[in-house]
Structure formats: structure tokens, C-alpha cells
N, C-alpha and C positions, 0 to 999 in steps of 0.2 A: 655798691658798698661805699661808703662815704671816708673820708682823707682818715679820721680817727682810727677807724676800724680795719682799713686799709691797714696803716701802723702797727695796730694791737697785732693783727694776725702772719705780719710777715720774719719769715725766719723760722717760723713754725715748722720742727723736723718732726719724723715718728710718726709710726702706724696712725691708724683711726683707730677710734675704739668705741663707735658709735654702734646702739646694740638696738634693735628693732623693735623691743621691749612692749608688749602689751600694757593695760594698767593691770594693778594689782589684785588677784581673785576675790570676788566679793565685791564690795561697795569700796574697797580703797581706795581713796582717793591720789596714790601716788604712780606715777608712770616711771620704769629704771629707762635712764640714758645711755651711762656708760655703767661697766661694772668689773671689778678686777679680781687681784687675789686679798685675803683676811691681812695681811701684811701691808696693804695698800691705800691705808688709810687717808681719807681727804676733811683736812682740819677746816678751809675757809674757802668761799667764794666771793668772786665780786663783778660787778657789768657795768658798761657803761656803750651804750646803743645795743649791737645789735655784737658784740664785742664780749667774751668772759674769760677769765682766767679762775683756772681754782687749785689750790697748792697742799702740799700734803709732806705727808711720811719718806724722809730718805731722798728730800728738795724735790718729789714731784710737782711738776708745774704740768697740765694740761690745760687747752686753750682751744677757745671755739670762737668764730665771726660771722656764724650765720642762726644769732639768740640760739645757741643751746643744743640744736638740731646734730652738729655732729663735732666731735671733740678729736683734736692732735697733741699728743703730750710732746715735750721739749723733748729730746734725744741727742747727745745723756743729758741728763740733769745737772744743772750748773753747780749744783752742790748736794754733799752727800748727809746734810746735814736738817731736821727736819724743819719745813716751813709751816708754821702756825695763823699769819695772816696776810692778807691781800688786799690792795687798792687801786683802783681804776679807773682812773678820770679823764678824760680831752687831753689824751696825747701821754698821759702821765700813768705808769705802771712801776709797783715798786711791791715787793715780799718780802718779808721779815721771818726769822723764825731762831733757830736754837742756838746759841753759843752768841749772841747778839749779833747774825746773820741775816743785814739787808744785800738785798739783789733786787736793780735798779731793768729795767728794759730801755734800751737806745731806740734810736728813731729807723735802725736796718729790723729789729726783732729782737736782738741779741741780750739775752740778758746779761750784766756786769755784777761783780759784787762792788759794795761801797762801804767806806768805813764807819761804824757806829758811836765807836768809842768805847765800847762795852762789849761785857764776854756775856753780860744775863741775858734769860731768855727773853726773847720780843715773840709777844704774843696776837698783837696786834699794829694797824697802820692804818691812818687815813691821811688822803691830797686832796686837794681841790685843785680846780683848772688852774691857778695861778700858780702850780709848781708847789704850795705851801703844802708841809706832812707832818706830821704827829705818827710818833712808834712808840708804844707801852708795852712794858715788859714787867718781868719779877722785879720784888726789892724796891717796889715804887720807880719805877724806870720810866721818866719821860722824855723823849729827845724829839727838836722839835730839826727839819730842814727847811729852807728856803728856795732851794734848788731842784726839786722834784726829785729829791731822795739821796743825794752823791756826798753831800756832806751833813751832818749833825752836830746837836749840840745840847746839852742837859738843860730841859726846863723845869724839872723837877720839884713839887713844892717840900718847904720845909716840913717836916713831917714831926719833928719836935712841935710843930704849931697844934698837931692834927691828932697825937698821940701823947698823952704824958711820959714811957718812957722811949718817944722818936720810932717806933717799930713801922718800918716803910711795909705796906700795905701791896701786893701783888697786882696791878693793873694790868687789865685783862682787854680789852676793845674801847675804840675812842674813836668818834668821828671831826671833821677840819671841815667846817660850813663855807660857804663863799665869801662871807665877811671876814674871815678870820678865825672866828671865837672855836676854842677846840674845847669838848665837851669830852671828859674819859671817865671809866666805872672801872671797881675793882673789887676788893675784900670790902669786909663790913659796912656791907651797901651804898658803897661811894659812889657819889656822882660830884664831880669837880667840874669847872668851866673856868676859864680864863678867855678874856676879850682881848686881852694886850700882849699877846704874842707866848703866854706863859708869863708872866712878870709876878702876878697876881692871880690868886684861883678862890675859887668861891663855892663851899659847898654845899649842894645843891641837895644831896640826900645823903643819908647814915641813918644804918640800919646791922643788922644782924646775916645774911645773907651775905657771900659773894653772889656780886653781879660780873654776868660772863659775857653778856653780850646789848649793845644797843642799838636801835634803830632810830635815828634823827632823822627824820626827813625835810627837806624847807618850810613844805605846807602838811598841815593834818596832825595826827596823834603820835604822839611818837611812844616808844616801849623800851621799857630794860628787862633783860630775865638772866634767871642764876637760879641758886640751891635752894634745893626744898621747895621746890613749886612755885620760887617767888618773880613774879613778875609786876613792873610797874607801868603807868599809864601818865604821859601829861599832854593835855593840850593846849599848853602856852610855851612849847617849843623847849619845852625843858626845865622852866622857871621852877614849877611846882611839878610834882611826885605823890600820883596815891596808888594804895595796893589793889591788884586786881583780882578777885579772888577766881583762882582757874579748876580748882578739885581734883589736883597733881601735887605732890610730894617729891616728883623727879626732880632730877638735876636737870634744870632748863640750858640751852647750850646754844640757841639761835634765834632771833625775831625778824619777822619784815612785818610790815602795815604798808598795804594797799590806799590810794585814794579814795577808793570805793568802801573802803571800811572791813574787805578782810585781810584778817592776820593771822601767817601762820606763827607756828613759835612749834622751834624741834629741842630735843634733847636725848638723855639718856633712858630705852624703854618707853617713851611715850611720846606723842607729836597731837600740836594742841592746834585748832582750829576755829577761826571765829568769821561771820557773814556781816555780825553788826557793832562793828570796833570794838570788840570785847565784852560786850552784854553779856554773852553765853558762849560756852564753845563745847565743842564736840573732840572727841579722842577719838581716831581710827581705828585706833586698834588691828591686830593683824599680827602674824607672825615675825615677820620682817621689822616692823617697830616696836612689838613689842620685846623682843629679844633680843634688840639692836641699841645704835646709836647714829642719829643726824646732827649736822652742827652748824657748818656756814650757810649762808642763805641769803638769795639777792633778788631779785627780777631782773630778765633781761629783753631786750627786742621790742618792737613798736607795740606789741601786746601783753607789753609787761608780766610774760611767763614766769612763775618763783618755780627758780630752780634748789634743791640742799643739795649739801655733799654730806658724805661720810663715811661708814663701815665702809671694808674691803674696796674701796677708790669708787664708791657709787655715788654715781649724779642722777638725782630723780627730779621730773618734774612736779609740783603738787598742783594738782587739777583747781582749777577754777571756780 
């Protein structure tokens, strides 16, 4: 296990809750991991080696170091307050979620709470290996750290610029590249970017849609998805936005893109699937998604398994 992952997994109290789980009858393409009670909700996931953490309903934090294979939830929970997103990078683990609730992880395991400066919901968070974070929340909430999560501060764009009568916009997921440049989506199809630390942002896309969720990667295609079946596609790392047409109406709620070109994309009722970066995809269909709901979503380990979380605290794998 290497120093990172070392890190991530130490301090880890509580049961397993790794479940032996076959795949899913039929052609489903999804295998359950972990699986709890309908109260147990798991809102986000995230990895970084072989290292995951995924966070939920009531500050559930459960946490795995051998990619995905078997999972220890935190015991007790460091707060009882719900957490909505997750980040995890070289060394650096930070949650965010209700009442403007970041919790920070130290270098024993331990998670801390840190100050926000805000009571809105934080919905999301991303760090990059230099300690730098970005947390998006309700109300246009942007708060940017320098220090891998312990302290904040409002980067907020002016929203009178954005809005004629200033109505701040609900940001929803935002990712922090290794350059700097923080890239976040929210209500009416926002895609915003700033290079300069937050000083200045530059909109990238507006639309009609919330967008719930993105996937920036360094290299490859990257995707946004949100309401009403809307998800986008750029492959100049953000610059440019076009629509993808997927043959879904759901509430889209999660994206990954593979190097190899596929992507899944989960949400509410439906889980969308593509082999050739989105030329065409496939619905799985089934009982379990389609009655359900999936939401955060990562790969983890040298064989870049995509793991979601969601309903009742389940972590599934989607097949290959």
C-alpha cells in the first residue's frame, strides 16, 4: 500500500460492510458492494489510488484502501449533519455538506471539523495535490482554501454581473485542476471557470438545466449532467459545450469518462451507459435502477473500477 493510501485508511473505526454480492440478474451490468438500510443514503464518492472515501446521510463517511473491494465506515460519525461531497487527492481528504459542514481528515486518520464561514449548504468540493480546494454550495456559494480545507474564504462571483435582478444561482459540483483553474456548474446551466484563483470567472456555458454534476479530467472528453436528461460533452477541456443527446428525461445526478471512452452517467430511475464516448449509450434497465437512485461516482485502483453510491448506503460496481 503505498504512503497516500497508507494515510487515507488509517483511523478507520467500524464494522465492514463488504457484501459478497453477485452481479445483477439478467444482463446488469452493475455488481452491489456495500449495502445498508433506505435511511442510509450515500450522496458522493471519490478515489485517489487504490484509496476511496464516500460520504452520505447523517455525516456517514465510509472508507476503503484496497480500490473498492471492501469498505469501514468511520464510528461514530464526526457529525450528525448530512454530507453531500467529497475530495481526494495525495494526501489531501476534505467533506462538506449541510449547515456549511466542512470536515477536514489529518495525517493519524482523524477527521476535524474546519471553519466555512457559512451556515449554506456545501454541496460540493474539490483539492488538488497542492492543498488548493474549491466548496460550492446553495445561494451561489463559492469558498475557495489554500490549505487543504482548514481555512476559507468567499470567491464568489458577482452575480449582479450574471443576473439582472443578482439572483445567486445554487452551485452544485466544481472541480480544482493542478494548475489552479477551478471550473464549477450549477442552476441554469452554468459552467463558470476562473484561472486566477477566483478573482475573475468566465462563463463557459448557460442554459436552461441545472447541472448537478461534472467530470473534468486532465486528458480526454470531459461531461456535465443535470435535469431533464441534459448532459454535455467538451473535448477542449472545458473551453467549448455541446449537447449530447442521451434519450433520457431523468434527473442526471453523476458522470465519469474513462480514457478508453466509456462513460457511465447515473441519476434518478435511469443509469446511462456508453462504450464510444457518447456516440450511443445504452439504459440497463432493471429493477434496482429503475426504481431507484445513483449519484456520486469515481474509479478507483490500478484498474480504474467505477464505483456509484447511492439508495439505502449502496456502493456498486459498474462492469466494464
Amino acid at each position: 500500500m503505498s504512503r497516500k493510501n497508507r494515510w487515507l485508511a488509517a483511523g478507520v473505526a467500524g464494522a465492514g460492510l463488504l457484501l459478497a454480492g453477485s452481479a445483477v440478474s439478467g444482463a446488469q451490468p452493475i455488481t452491489p458492494l456495500v449495502s445498508g438500510t433506505a435511511h442510509q443514503a450515500l450522496f458522493a464518492i471519490s478515489a485517489q489510488g487504490d484509496a476511496a472515501i464516500a460520504v452520505g446521510a447523517a455525516g456517514a463517511i465510509v472508507q476503503s484502501s484496497d480500490a473498492g473491494k471492501t469498505w469501514k465506515a468511520v464510528m461514530p460519525a464526526p457529525t450528525p449533519l448530512t454530507l453531500l461531497g467529497v475530495s481526494v487527492q495525495q494526501g489531501h481528504a476534505i467533506a462538506v455538506g449541510q449547515e456549511g459542514t466542512v470536515l477536514v481528515m489529518d495525517a493519524g486518520g482523524k477527521w476535524n471539523k474546519a471553519g466555512s464561514g457559512t451556515d449554506n449548504r456545501l454541496f460540493g468540493v474539490s483539492v488538488n495535490s497542492s492543498g488548493l480546494a474549491v466548496a460550492v454550495g446553495a445561494f451561489g456559494t463559492a469558498l475557495k482554501s489554500t490549505d487543504g480545507g482548514m481555512n476559507w474564504a468567499s470567491i464568489a462571483p458577482d452575480w449582479n454581473s450574471y443576473n439582472k435582478d443578482g439572483e445567486q444561482p445554487h452551485l452544485y459540483d466544481v472541480t480544482v485542476d493542478e494548475s489552479g483553474a477551478i471550473t464549477m456548474v450549477g442552476e441554469f446551466g452554468l459552467i463558470l471557470r476562473s484561472v486566477d484563483g477566483g478573482k475573475n470567472w468566465q462563463t463557459l456555458h448557460k442554459g436552461d438545466a441545472s447541472l448537478f454534476a461534472l467530470d473534468l479530467p486532465a486528458t480526454g472528453t470531459a461531461y456535465a449532467a443535470g435535469q431533464n436528461g441534459a448532459l454535455l460533452r467538451s473535448t477542449d477541456h472545458g473551453a467549448n459545450w455541446s449537447d449530447v443527446g442521451t434519450g433520457t428525461t431523468a434527473i442526471l445526478l453523476g458522470v465519469h469518462a474513462s480514457a478508453d471512452g466509456k462513460v457511465a452517467v447515473t441519476g434518478m430511475h435511469d443509469m446511462l451507459l456508453s462504450t464510444d464516448d457518447g456516440k450511443t449509450w445504452s439504459h440497463p434497465g432493471g429493477e434496482d435502477i429503475n426504481t431507484t437512485w445513483y449519484q456520486g461516482i469515481a474509479a478507483v485502483g490500478a484498474q480504474q473500477a467505477v464505483l456509484a453510491v447511492g439508495h439505502s448506503g449502496q456502493i456498486i460496481r459498474i462492469a466494464d
